[in-house]
C-alpha positions in Angstrom: 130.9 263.3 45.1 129.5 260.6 43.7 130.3 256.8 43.6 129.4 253.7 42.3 128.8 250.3 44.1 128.2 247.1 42.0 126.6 244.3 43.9 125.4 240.6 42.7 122.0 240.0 42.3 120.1 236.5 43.0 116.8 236.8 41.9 114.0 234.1 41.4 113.6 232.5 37.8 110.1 234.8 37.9 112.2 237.9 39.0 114.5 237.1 36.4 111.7 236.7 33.9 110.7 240.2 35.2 114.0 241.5 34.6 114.6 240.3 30.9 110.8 241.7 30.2 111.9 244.9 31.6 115.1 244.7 29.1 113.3 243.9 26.2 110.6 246.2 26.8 113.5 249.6 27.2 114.8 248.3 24.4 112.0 247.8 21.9 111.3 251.7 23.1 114.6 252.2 22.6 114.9 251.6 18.9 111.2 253.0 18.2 112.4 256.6 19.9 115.4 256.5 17.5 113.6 255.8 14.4 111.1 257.8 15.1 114.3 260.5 15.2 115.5 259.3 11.7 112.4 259.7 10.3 111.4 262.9 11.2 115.1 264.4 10.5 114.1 263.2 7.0 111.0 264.2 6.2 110.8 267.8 8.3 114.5 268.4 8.5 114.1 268.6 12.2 115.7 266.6 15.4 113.1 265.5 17.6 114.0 266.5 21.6 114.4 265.2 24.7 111.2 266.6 26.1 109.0 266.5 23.1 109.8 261.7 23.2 108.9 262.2 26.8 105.7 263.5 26.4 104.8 261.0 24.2 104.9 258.0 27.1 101.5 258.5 28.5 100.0 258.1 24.8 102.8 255.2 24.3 101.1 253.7 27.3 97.9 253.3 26.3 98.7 252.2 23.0 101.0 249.4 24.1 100.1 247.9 27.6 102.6 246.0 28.0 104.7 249.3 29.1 102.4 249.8 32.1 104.1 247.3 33.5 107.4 248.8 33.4 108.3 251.8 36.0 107.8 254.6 34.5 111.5 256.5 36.1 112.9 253.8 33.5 110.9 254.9 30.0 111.7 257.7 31.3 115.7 257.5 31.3 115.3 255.2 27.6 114.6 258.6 26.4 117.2 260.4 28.1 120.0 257.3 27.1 118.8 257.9 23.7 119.4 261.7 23.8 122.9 261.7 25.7 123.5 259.2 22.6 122.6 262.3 20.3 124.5 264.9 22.2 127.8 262.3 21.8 127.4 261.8 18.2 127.7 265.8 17.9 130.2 266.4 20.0 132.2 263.7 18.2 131.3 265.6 14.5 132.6 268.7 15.9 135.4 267.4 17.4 136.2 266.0 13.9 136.6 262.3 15.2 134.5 259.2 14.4 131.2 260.0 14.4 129.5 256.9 15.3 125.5 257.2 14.6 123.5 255.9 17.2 122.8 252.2 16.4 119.6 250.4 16.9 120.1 247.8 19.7 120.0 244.2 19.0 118.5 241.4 21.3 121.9 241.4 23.2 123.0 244.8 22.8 120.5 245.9 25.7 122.0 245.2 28.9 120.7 247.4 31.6 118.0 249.8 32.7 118.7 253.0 35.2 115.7 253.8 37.6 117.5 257.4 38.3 114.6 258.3 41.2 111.9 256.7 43.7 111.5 252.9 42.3 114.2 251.5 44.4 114.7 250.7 48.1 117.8 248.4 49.5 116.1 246.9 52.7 118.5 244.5 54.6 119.2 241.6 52.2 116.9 242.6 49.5 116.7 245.5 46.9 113.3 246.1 46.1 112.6 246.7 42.9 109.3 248.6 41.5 107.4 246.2 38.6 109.7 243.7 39.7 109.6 242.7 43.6 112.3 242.0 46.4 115.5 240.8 44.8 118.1 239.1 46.6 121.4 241.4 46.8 124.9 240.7 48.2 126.0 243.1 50.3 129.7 242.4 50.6 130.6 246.3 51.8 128.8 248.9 53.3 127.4 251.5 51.6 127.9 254.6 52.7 125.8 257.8 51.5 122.7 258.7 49.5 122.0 256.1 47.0 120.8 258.5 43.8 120.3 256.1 40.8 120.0 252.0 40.6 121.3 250.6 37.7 120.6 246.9 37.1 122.8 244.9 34.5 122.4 241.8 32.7 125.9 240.3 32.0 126.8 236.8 30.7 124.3 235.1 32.6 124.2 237.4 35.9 122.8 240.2 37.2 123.9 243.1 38.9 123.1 246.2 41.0 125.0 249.2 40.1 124.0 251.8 43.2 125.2 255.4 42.6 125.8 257.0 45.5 126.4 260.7 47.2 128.9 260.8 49.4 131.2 263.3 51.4 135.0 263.5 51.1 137.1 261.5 53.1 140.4 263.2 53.2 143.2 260.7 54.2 145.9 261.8 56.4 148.8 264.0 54.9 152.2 261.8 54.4 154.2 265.1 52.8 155.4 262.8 50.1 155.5 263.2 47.0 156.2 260.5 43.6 156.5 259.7 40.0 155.4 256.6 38.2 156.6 255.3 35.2 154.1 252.9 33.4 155.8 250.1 31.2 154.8 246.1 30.2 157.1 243.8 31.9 156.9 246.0 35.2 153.2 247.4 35.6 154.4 250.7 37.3 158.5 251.6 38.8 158.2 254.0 41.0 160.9 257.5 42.0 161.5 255.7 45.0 162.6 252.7 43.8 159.2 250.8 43.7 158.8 247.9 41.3 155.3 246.8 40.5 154.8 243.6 38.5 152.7 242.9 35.6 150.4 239.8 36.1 149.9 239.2 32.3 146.6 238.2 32.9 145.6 238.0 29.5 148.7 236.3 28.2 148.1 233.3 30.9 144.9 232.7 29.8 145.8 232.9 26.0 145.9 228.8 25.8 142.6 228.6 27.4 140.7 231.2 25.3 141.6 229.4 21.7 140.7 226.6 23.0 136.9 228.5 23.7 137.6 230.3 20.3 137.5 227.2 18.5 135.1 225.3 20.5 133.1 228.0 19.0 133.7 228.0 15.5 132.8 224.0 15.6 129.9 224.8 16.7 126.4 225.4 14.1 125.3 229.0 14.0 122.4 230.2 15.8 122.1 226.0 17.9 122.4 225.8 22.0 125.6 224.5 22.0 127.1 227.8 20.3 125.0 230.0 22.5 126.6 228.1 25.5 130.2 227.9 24.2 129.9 232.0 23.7 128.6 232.2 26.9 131.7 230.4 28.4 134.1 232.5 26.7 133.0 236.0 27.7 132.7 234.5 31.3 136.3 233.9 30.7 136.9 237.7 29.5 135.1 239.2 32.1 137.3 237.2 35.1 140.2 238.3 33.2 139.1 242.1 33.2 138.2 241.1 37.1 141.5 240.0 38.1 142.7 243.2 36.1 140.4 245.4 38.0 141.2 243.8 41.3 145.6 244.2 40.5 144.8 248.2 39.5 142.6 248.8 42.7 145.5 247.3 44.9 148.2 249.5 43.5 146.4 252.7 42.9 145.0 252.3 47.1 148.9 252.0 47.8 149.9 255.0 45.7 147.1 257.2 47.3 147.7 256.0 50.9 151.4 256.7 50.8 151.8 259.3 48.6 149.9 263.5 48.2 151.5 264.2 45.1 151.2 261.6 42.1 152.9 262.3 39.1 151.8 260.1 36.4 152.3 259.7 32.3 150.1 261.4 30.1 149.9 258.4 27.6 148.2 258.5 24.2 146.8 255.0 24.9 145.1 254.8 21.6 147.7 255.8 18.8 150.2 253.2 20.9 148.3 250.3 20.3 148.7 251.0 16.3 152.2 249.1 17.1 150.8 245.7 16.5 154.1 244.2 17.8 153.1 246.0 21.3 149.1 246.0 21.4 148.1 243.2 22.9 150.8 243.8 25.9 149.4 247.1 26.1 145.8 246.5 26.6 146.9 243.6 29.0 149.2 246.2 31.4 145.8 248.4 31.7 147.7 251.9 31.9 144.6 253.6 31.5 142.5 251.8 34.0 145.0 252.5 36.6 145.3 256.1 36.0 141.9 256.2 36.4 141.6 254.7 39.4 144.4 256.7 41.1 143.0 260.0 39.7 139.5 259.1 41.1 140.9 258.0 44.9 142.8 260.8 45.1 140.4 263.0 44.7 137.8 261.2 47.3 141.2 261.1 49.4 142.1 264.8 49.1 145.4 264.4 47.3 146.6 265.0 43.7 147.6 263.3 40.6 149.3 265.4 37.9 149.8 263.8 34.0 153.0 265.5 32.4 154.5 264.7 29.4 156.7 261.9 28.8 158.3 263.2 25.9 162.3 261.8 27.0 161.6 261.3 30.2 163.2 257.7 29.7 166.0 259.7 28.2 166.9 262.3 29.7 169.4 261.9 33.2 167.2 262.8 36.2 170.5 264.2 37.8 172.1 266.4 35.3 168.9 266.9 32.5 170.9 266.1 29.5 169.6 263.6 27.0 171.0 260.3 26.7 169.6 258.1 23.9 169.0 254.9 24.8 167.8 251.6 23.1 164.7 250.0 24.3 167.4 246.8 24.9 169.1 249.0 27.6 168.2 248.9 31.2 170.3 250.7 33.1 170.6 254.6 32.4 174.6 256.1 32.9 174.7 259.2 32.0 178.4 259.9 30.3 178.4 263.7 31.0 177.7 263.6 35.3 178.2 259.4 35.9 175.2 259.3 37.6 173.7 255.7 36.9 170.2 254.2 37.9 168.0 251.8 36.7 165.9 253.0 33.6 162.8 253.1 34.7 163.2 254.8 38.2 165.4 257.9 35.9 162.7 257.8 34.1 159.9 258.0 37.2 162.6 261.2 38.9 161.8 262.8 35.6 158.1 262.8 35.6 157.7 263.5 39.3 160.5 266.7 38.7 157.7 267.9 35.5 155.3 267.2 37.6 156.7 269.4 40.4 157.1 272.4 38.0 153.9 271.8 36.8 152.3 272.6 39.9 
């Protein structure tokens, strides 16, 4: 299987230089490939391939030598980004959705560039980079495997390695237990076995601290240094908020998949809930589907299973009898008037997924 390890990058102010020239350069090909596309959809009625852009580098090369000095494993995937771009648009036509064309990329909409072969090499503290030299890397866990692809990103100031590597299964020992989550707002996750995982909020604690940055902005003249910088220090504040997210959803999905073989979890239509404006912004700050996604994905490397039912009435129905008992979202506690059976709302509601899930499988 494969996984992905993101490490900090230090390079020099000429690496960086090196870097950014890289960026600009994928991206200026980047947006030539796609017109070049629109155009000749156009004019011959055609869509231009994968392989026949390709061919073209060699020729590209010569014309523009400022791409020589660029590795060519990374033209090489500009071509292939811009075709998997392609292949999403129609799958989202024939799906019926949104089709969102593939945009030309502004000066900041190019973040990263994917050597997917031979131009890479991590050689104690440094990665070395081909075009680009022996970059300082922070190692801060071992990697273990066959590192396939380097991806380097540009974000807010910082650079990153994104390594994605090939690794065996490591199966976990087998616990012979089994659970069902329920995902809420106020707590994260509740748990059949009586579990209660809190939600950090981390968005709505730094809520005061992001107007302020909001504003700061907006005072500031369009296009002058001291706007740049005030953006700057506002999506530095967004991305450690989606950090300390990340770092919350890791801890509890590792716990699930340690203890637990089977997982039951909610099969949550994410995106027609946040229509609720009342409820959105709680939503998006509980991250349901980042921590389904991380459970799913350990418990595969950890050879156990996750299972999404759906919660149609789970928070309804009495896990110890099965009839439904409406309830208000004000109410709490579940007591079922036909069996007496009472329980906290959100652990009846947990039995009931993990007893779907159970018939499920």
């Amino acid at each position: 299987m494969l996984r992905t390890y993101k490490f900090r990058l230090y390079p020099k102010p000429e690496q960086q230089e090196r870097i950014d020239f890289t960026l600009e350069r994928c991206r200026l090909l980047y947006n030539r490939l796609l017109a070049e596309r629109i155009h000749t959809y156009w004019t011959e009625a055609k869509t231009l391939s994968y392989y026949e852009q390709k061919k073209t580098l060699p020729a590209r090369k010569k014309a523009i030598p400022a791409l020589k000095e660029v590795h060519s494993q990374v033209l090489q995937n500009v071509v292939e980004r811009l075709d998997k771009a392609y292949q999403a648009f129609y799958r989202r036509v024939q799906n019926g959705g949104k089709t969102g064309f593939p945009r030309f990329k502004g000066e900041s909409r190019y973040r990263s560039f994917t050597d997917p072969q031979s131009g890479f090499s991590v050689e104690g503290k440094y990665l070395k980079l081909s075009k680009i030299g022996e970059v300082r890397i922070r190692l801060h866990r071992q990697i273990a495997g066959t590192i396939k692809t380097c991806s380097i990103v540009k974000k807010n100031g910082r650079y990153y390695a994104c390594l994605a590597v090939e690794q065996a299964l490591k199966p976990l020992p087998k616990t012979g237990k089994e659970v069902g989550v329920d995902l809420g707002i106020k707590p994260l996750a509740v748990t059949s076995d009586e579990q209660f995982f809190a939600s950090p909020h981390h968005l709505r604690r730094s809520e005061r601290r992001l107007k302020q940055l909001q504003r700061l902005i907006s005072k500031r003249k369009k296009g002058s240094h001291r706007r740049k910088k005030a953006i700057r220090l506002l999506a530095r504040m967004h991305e450690k908020i989606a950090n300390q997210r990340k770092d919350y959803t890791h801890q509890i999905s590792h716990q699930l998949v340690k203890r637990f073989d089977l997982i039951a979890l909610e099969d949550l239509n994410v995106q027609g809930m946040v229509k609720n404006h009342h409820l959105a912004k709680s939503i998006v700050d509980a991250g349901w589907r980042q921590l389904v996604q991380y459970t799913t994905y350990k418990a595969e490397s950890a050879g156990k299973r996750v299972v999404q039912v759906n919660p149609h009435q789970t928070s309804q129905r009495c896990a110890s009898c099965g009839e439904i008992v409406k309830k208000t979202l004000a109410e709490r506690v579940h007591r079922c008037p036909f069996c007496g059976y009472e329980q906290d709302r959100d652990v009846n509601a947990a039995i009931n997924i993990l007893q779907l899930a159970r018939k499920a499988s």
